[in-house]
C-alpha positions, 0 to 999 in steps of 0.5 A: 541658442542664448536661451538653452544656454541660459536654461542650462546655467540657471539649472547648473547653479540650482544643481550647485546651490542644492548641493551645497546646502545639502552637504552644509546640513549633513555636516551641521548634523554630523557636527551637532551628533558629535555634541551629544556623543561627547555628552553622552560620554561625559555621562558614562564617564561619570556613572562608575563613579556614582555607583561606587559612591552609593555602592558604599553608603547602601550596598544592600540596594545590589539591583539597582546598581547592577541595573545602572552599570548593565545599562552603562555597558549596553550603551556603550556597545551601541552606536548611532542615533537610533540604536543610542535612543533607547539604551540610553533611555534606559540609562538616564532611567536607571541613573533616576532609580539611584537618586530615588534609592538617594532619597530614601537613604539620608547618609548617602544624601549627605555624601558631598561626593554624591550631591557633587555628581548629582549635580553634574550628572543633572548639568550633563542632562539638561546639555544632552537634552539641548543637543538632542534638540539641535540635533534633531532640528538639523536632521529634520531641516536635512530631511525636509530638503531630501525629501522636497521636489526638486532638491530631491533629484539632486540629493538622489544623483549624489547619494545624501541619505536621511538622517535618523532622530535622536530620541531620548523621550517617551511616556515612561519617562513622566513616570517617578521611579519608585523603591520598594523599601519593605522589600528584605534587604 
């Protein structure tokens, strides 16, 4: 009798030693998506702003701002890590064509207002990055323990869902951007 007893606590505290790992990973990966999501905002925020600011120096340059503010408003209409991903690919492409279109255009690089959100606009970046990878380590970490036998039973009798990933990357993104400057303006 002592023995089943014994079995039955060892599997007890395995069932609560799970589960509470479990719910410390979701509640880590909700936590760090929240970190990009406030990023991500600050970006948004932040793209009205430089697109007037270029729109002013080199408002000839019409299909590279509408692109950013179309890409802006799709990333905004989306929701969830791997609805964001590629819209806000998109986006950070889009954000890279202004810089380009700002490189070849010296009076818009002189603009104080532009090098300032540039700037920010490469901060935000780098934190998006840092969080995406934060994030996508905790999901993974998650993941692993929903997927691994036996924590997978416990996760199965309470219902934890894997997270999705966060991708911002792939191979488009090693491309330079580039500004056909012989087209008409």
């Amino acid at each position: 009798m002592s023995f089943a007893l014994l079995l039955l606590a060892v599997l007890a505290a395995f069932g609560v030693l799970t589960y509470n790992r479990l719910a410390r990973l979701r509640l880590l990966a909700v936590n760090a998506w929240s970190d990009i999501d406030v990023q991500l905002k600050r970006r948004h925020d932040l793209i009205p702003s430089l697109v007037e600011t270029v729109k002013g120096a080199a408002g000839y340059e019409r299909d590279t701002l509408e692109a950013v503010v179309a890409a802006r408003n799709r990333a905004l209409q989306a929701s969830g890590p791997a609805a964001l991903g590629p819209v806000e690919r998109d986006l950070a492409n889009s954000v890279r064509q202004i810089f380009a279109l700002a490189e070849a255009y010296p009076e818009i690089r002189a603009l104080e207002s532009f090098l300032s959100l540039q700037r920010t606009l490469s901060e935000i970046e780098d934190h998006i990055q840092d969080a995406r990878r934060y994030y996508n380590a905790v999901v993974r970490d998650l993941n692993t323990v929903i997927q691994q036998f036996p924590s997978n039973l416990v996760a199965g009798l309470f219902g934890f869902q894997p997270g999705e990933f966060f991708g911002l990357a792939d191979a488009a993104e090693a491309v330079t951007p580039t500004i056909d400057l012989d087209r008409p303006r």
